[in-house]
C-alpha positions in Angstrom: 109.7 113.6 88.0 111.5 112.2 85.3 112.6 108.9 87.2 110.8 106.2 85.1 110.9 103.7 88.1 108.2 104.0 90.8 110.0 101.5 92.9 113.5 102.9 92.9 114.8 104.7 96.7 115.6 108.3 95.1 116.1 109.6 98.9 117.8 107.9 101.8 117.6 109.5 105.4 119.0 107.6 108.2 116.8 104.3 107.9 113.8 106.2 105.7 113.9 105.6 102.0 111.7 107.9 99.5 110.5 106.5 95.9 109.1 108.4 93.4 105.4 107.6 94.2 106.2 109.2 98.3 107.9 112.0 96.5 105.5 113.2 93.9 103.3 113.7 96.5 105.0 116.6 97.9 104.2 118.3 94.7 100.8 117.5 94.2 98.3 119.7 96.2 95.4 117.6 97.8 98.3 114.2 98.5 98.2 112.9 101.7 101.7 113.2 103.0 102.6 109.5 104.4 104.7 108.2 107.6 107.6 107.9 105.4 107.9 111.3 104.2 107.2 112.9 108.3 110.2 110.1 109.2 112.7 111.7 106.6 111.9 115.0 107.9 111.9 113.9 111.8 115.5 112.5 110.9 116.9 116.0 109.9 115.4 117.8 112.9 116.8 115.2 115.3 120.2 115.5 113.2 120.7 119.1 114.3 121.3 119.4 118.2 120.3 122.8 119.4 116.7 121.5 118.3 117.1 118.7 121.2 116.7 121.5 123.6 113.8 123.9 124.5 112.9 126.2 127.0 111.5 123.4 128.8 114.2 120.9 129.2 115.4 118.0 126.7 113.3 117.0 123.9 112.7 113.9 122.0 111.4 113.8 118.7 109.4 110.0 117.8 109.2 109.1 114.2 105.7 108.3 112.4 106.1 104.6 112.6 106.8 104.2 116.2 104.3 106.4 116.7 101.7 104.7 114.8 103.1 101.4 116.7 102.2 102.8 120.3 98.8 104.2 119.5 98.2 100.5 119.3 100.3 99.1 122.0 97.2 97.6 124.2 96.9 94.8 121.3 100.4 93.7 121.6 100.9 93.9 125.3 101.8 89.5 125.8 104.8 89.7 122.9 105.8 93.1 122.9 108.9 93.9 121.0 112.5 94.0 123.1 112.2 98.0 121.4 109.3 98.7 123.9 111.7 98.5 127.0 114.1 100.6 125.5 111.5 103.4 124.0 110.2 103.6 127.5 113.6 104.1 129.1 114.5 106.9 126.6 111.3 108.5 126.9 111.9 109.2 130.9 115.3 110.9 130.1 113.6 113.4 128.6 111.3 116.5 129.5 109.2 116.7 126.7 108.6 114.0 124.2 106.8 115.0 121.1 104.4 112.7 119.4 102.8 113.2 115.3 99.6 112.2 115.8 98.1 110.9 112.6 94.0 111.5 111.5 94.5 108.5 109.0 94.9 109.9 105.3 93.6 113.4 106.2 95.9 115.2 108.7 98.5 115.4 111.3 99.0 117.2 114.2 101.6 117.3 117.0 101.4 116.4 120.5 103.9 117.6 123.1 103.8 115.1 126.4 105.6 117.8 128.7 106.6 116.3 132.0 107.2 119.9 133.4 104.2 121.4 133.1 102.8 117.5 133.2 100.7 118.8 130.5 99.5 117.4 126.7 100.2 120.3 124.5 98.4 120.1 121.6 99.5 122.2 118.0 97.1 121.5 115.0 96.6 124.0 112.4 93.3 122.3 111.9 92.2 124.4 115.3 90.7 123.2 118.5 87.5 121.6 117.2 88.9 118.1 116.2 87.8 115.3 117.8 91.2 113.8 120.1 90.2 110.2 119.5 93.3 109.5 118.2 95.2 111.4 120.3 93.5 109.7 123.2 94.6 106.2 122.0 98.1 107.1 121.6 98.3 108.2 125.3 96.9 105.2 126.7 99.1 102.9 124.3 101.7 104.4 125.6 100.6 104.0 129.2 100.7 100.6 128.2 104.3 101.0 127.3 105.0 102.5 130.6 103.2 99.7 132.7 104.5 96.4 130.4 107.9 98.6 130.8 107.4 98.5 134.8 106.8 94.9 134.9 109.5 94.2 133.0 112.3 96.3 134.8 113.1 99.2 137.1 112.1 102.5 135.9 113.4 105.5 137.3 113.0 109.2 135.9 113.4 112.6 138.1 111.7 113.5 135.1 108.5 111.7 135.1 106.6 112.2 138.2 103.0 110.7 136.8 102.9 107.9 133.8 99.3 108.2 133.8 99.6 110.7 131.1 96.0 110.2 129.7 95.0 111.8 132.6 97.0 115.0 132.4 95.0 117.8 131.0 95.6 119.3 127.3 96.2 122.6 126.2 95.3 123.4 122.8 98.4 125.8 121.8 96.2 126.9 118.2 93.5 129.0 119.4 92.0 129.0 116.2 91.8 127.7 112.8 94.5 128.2 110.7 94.0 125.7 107.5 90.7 124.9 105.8 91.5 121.4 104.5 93.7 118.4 105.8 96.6 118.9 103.5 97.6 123.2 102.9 98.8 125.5 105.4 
């Protein structure tokens, strides 16, 4: 609190950097927590290895920003960036690949794709009675990652039976409501 520089990194995780401003949000109650403060704390989960694994096979945790980036893949589809190919291919090595789905400036929620169960499993603490818009456009821009993927190499997966994961139903794992606002739990 006492950094007099707003601009200043005070925290470096992997390739996320938190200033002041990010910081002081943790600490103030209504604050909008932002994509780099969920990227810092998606870096320490992915750091420790026995998290990798559930019941259900290999998981792999996406950051915020890539995140943010596939929920609007269809726009980008002529000059996607070399990362596309690459996401894609990680994403089939794994059984489950979980997604933070963002409700701009107001909440976020998790998404499990789980190839297993070829399922969306859905946790907000928000409850069931969301609207999924945004949910709904992350799982076709990443269809779209899958199909500019396809036509740009091989993709094999014992994994990944069906890429036409906006049709796969969705479980709603929080049965009811468990926070009143967008921001305390």
């Amino acid at each position: 609190m006492t950094e007099p520089s707003d601009k200043r990194n005070l925290v470096s995780v992997n390739d996320s950097y938190l200033k002041k401003l990010q910081l002081v949000r943790l600490l103030t109650e209504g604050e909008f927590v932002g994509d780099e403060i969920i990227d810092a704390c998606i870096h320490c989960i992915s750091a420790k290895e026995h998290l990798q694994m559930r019941s259900g096979g290999s998981v792999f945790l996406e950051n915020a920003c890539i995140s943010k980036m596939i929920k609007e893949f269809s726009s980008i589809w002529d000059d996607a960036p070399r990362w596309v190919l690459q996401r894609a291919k990680t994403y089939l090595e794994h059984d489950m690949i979980f997604v933070l789905v963002n409700i701009e400036e107001f909440h976020w929620y998790l998404a499990v794709i789980n190839t297993g169960k070829r399922c969306i499993q859905v946790l907000n603490s928000v409850g069931p009675g969301m609207n999924r818009k945004d949910l709904t456009a992350m799982l076709k821009g990443l269809e779209n990652v899958f199909q500019y993927a396809k036509l740009q190499m091989e993709l094999k997966s014992d994994k990944w039976k069906d890429l036409n994961i906006s049709a796969w139903p969705r479980e709603e794992c929080i049965k009811r409501r468990l926070q009143t606002d967008g921001y305390t739990f």
